[in-house]
C-alpha positions as a Markdown table, in Angstrom:
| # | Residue | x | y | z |
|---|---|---|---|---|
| 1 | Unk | 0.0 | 0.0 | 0.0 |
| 2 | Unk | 2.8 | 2.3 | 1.0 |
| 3 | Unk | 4.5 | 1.6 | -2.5 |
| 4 | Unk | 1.3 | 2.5 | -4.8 |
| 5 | Unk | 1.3 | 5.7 | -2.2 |
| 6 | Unk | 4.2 | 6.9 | -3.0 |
| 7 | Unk | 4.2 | 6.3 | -7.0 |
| 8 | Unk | 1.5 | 8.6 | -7.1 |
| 9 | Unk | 3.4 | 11.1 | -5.4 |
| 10 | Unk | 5.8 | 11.1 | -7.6 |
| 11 | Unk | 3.8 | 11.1 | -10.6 |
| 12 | Unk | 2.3 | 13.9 | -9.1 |
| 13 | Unk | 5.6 | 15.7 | -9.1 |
| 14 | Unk | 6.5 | 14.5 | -12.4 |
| 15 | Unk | 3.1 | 16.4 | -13.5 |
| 16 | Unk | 4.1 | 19.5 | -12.2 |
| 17 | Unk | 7.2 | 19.0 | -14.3 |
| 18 | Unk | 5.7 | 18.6 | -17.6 |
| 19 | Unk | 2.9 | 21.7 | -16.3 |
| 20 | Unk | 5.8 | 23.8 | -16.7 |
| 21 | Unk | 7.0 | 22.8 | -20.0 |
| 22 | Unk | 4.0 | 22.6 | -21.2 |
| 23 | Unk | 3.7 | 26.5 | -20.1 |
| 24 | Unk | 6.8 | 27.0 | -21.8 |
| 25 | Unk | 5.6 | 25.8 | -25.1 |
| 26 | Unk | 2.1 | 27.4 | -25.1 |
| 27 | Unk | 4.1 | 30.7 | -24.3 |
| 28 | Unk | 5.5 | 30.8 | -28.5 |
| 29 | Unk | 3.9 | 33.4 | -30.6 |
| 30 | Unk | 2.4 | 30.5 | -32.7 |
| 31 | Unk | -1.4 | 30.0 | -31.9 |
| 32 | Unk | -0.6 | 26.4 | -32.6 |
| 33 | Unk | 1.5 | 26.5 | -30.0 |
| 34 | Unk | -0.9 | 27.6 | -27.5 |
| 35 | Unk | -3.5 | 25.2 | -29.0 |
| 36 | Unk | -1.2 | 22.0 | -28.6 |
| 37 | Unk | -0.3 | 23.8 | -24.7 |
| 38 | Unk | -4.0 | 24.2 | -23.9 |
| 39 | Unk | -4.6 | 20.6 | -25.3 |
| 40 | Unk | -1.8 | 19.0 | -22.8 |
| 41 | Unk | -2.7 | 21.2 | -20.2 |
| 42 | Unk | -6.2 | 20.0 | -19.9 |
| 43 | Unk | -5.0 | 16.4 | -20.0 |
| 44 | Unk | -2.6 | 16.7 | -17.3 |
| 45 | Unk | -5.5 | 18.0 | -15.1 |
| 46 | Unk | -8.2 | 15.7 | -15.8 |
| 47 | Unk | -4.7 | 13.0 | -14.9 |
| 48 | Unk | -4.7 | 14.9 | -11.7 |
| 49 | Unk | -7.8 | 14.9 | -11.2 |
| 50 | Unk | -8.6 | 10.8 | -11.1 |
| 51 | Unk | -5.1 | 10.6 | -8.9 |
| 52 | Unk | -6.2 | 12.4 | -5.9 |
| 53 | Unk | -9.7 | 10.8 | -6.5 |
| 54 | Unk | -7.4 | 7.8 | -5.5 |
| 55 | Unk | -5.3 | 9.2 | -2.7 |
| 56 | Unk | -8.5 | 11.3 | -0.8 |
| 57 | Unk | -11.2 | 8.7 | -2.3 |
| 58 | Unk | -13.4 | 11.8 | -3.5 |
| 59 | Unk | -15.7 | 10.0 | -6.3 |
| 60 | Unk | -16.6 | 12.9 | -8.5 |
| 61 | Unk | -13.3 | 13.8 | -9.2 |
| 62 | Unk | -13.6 | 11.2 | -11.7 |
| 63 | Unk | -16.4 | 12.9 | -13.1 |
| 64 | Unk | -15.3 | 16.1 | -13.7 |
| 65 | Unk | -12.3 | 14.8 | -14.9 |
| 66 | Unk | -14.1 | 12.8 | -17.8 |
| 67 | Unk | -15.9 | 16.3 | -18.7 |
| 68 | Unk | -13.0 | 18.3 | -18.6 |
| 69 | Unk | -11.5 | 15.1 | -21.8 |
| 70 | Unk | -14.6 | 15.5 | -23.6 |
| 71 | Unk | -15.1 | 19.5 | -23.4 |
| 72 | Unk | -11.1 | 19.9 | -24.0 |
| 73 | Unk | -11.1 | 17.6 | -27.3 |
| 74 | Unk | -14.2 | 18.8 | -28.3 |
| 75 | Unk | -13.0 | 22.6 | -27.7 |
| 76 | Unk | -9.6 | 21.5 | -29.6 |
| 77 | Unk | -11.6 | 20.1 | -32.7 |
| 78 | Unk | -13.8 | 23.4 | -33.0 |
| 79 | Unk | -11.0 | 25.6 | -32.5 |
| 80 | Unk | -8.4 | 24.1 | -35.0 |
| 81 | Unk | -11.6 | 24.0 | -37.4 |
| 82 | Unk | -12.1 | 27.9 | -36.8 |
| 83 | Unk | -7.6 | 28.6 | -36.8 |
| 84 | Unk | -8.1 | 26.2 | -40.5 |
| 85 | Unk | -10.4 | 28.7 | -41.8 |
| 86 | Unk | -14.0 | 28.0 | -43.4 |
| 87 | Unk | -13.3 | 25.9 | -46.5 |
């Protein structure tokens, strides 16, 4: 128990890592750039999310964390379709 404990943890810290490159990347001029930061960002919080839904046993964590995949693709689809243009 104490081994699956601590693995989180240190995904958890290993999240925090990658939350700050992934800030670093979304912070190019390039509105791709921002869209491929915004992308990863959601996914490493809905990741976060289910974790501490399994360290604190909060069920709806889960929850939220599936609408948070489905509104951040869905958001990513319309928004590369508007950045594409019209045609």
């Amino acid at each position: 128990m104490e081994l699956i404990f601590f693995s989180q943890i240190i995904l958890i810290i290993a999240l925090i890592v990658l939350m700050l490159v992934v800030l670093r990347i979304s912070a190019y001029s390039s509105t791709a750039m921002g869209l491929i930061g915004a992308s990863v960002l959601t996914m490493i919080v809905a990741l976060a999310l289910v974790i501490f839904d399994k360290l604190h046993y909060i069920k709806f964590n889960f929850d939220i964390a599936l609408a948070l995949m489905l509104f951040g693709f869905v958001g990513t689809i319309v928004f590369s379709y508007v950045l594409g243009g019209y045609e």
